[in-house]
C-alpha positions as CSV (number, residue, x, y, z in Angstrom):
1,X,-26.5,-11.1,-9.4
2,X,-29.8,-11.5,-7.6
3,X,-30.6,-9.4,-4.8
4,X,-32.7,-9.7,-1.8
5,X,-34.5,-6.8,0.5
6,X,-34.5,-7.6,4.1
7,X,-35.1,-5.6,6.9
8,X,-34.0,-2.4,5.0
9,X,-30.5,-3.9,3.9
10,X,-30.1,-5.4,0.5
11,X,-28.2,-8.8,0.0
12,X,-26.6,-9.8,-2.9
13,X,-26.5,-13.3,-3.7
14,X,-23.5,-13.8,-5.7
15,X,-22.4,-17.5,-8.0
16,X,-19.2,-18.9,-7.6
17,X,-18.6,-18.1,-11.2
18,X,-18.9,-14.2,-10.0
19,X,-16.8,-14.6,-7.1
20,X,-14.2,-16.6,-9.5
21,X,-14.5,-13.6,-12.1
22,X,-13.9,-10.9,-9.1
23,X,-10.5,-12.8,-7.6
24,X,-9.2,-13.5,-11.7
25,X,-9.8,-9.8,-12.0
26,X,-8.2,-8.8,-8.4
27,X,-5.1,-11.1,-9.9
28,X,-4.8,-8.9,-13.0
29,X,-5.2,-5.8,-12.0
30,X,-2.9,-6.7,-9.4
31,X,-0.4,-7.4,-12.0
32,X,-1.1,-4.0,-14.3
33,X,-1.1,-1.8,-10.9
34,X,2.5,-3.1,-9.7
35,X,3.5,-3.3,-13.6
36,X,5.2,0.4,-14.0
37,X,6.6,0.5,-10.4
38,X,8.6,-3.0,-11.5
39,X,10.1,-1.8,-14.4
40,X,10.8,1.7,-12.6
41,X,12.9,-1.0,-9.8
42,X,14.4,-3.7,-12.2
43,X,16.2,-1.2,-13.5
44,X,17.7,0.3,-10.0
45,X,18.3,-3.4,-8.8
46,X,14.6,-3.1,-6.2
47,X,12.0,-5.6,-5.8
48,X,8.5,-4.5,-4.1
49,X,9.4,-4.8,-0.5
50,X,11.8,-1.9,-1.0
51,X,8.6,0.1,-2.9
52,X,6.5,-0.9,0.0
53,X,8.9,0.3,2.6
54,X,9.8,3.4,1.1
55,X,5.6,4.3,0.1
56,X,5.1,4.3,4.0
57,X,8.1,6.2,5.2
58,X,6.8,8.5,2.9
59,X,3.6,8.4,4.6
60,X,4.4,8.7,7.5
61,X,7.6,10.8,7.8
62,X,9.4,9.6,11.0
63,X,7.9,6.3,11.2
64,X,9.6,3.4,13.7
65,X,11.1,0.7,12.6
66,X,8.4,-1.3,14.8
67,X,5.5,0.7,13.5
68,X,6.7,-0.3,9.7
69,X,6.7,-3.8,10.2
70,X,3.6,-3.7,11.8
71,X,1.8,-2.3,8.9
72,X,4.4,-4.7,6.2
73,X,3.8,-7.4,8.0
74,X,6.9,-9.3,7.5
75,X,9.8,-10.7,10.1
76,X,12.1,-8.2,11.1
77,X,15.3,-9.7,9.6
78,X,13.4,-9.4,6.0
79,X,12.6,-6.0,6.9
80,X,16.3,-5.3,8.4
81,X,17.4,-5.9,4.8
82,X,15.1,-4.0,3.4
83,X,16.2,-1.1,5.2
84,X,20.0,-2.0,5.4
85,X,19.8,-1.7,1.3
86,X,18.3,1.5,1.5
87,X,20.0,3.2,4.2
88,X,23.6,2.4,1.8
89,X,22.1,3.8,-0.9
90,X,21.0,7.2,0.7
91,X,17.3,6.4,0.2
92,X,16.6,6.6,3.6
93,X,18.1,8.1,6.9
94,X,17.3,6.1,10.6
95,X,17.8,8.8,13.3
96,X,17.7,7.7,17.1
97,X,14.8,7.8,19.2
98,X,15.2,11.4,21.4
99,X,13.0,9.8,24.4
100,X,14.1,6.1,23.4
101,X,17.2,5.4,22.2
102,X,17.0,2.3,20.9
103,X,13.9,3.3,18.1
104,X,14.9,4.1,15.0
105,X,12.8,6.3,13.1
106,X,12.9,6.5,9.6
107,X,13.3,9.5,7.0
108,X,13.1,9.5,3.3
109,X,16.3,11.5,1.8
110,X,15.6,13.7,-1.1
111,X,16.7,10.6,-3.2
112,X,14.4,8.9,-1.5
113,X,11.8,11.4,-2.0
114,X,12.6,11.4,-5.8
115,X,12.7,7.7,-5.8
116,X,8.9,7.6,-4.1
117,X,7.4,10.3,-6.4
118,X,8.9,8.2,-10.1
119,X,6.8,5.3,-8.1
120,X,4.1,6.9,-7.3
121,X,3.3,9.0,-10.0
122,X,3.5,5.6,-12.1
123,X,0.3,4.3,-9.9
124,X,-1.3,7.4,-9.8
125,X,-1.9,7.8,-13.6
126,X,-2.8,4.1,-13.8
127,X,-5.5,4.7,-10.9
128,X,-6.6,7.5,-12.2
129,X,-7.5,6.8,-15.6
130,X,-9.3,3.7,-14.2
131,X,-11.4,5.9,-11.5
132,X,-12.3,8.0,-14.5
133,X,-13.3,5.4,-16.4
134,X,-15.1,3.7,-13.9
135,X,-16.8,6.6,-12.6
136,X,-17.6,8.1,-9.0
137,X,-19.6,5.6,-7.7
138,X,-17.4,2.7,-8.7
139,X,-14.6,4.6,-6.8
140,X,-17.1,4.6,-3.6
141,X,-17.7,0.7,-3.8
142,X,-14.9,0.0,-5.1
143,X,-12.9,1.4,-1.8
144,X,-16.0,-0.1,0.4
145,X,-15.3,-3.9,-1.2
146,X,-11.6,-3.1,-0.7
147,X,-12.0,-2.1,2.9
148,X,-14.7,-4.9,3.9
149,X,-12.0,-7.1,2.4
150,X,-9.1,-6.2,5.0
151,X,-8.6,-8.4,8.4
152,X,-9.6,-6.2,11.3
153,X,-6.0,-5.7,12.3
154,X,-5.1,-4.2,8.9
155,X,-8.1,-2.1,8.9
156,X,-7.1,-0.3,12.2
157,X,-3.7,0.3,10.5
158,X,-5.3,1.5,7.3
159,X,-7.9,3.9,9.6
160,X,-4.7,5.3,11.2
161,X,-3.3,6.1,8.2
162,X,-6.0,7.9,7.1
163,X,-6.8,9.9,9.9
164,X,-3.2,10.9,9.7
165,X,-3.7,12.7,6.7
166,X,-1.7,13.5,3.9
């Protein structure tokens, strides 16, 4: 990796064989992160849209159904399963809007709840060992690279999130 001083910033100047190593590692790590969440669903009959539905409900207690498929991304009729599958299992709860009637805003249940923390404790052990491992600064750039990676759109969402809070 050769770098370059200019003007007070550094460049890096980075080969296509790095940038092919970084995406081959993205793709693993990819694979070990969702790894223990997949088992955790295959067994209760969920794929990852269900995780990723349920992770930001839990984030953000109350969410609209609009709101969620803004930050998912997919079509609403996707996400209308999602939800429809959930809801009949008593996962989640959708209470009416009390200004607007026709939001729905969406609750985890205490199975829910349950259901969220099996998931997430499985990615927090897995994140944590590698942020020991890789130390406090490669947490820092790590999240920089991650963010810089993000479309502005998503990074707005992801700001939002954050400045929500827990």
């Amino acid at each position: 990796m050769a770098e370059s001083a200019t003007g007070g910033e550094t460049l890096l100047f980075l080969t296509d064989e790095q940038l092919r190593q970084g995406i081959e590692a993205m793709f693993f790590a990819y694979r070990g992160f969702t790894a223990d969440p997949d088992r955790i669903l295959d067994g209760k009959d969920y794929g990852r849209a269900h995780h990723r539905a349920v992770h930001f409900i839990h984030r953000s207690p109350g969410t609209t159904v609009s709101n969620l498929l803004a930050i998912l991304g997919v079509t609403k009729q996707s996400l209308n399963r999602v939800l429809r599958r959930l809801i009949e299992d008593d996962l989640v709860r959708s209470d009416k809007g009390k200004v607007d009637q026709r939001e729905r805003h969406l609750f985890l249940t205490p199975k829910g709840q349950a259901l969220e923390r099996e998931l997430s404790d499985a990615q927090r052990a897995r994140m944590r060992a590698a942020y020991r491992a890789a130390g406090p600064q490669a947490v820092v750039g790590f999240r920089q690279v991650l963010e810089a990676m993000m479309d502005p759109e998503m990074r707005r969402q992801y700001n939002r999130l954050r400045e929500a809070g827990p």
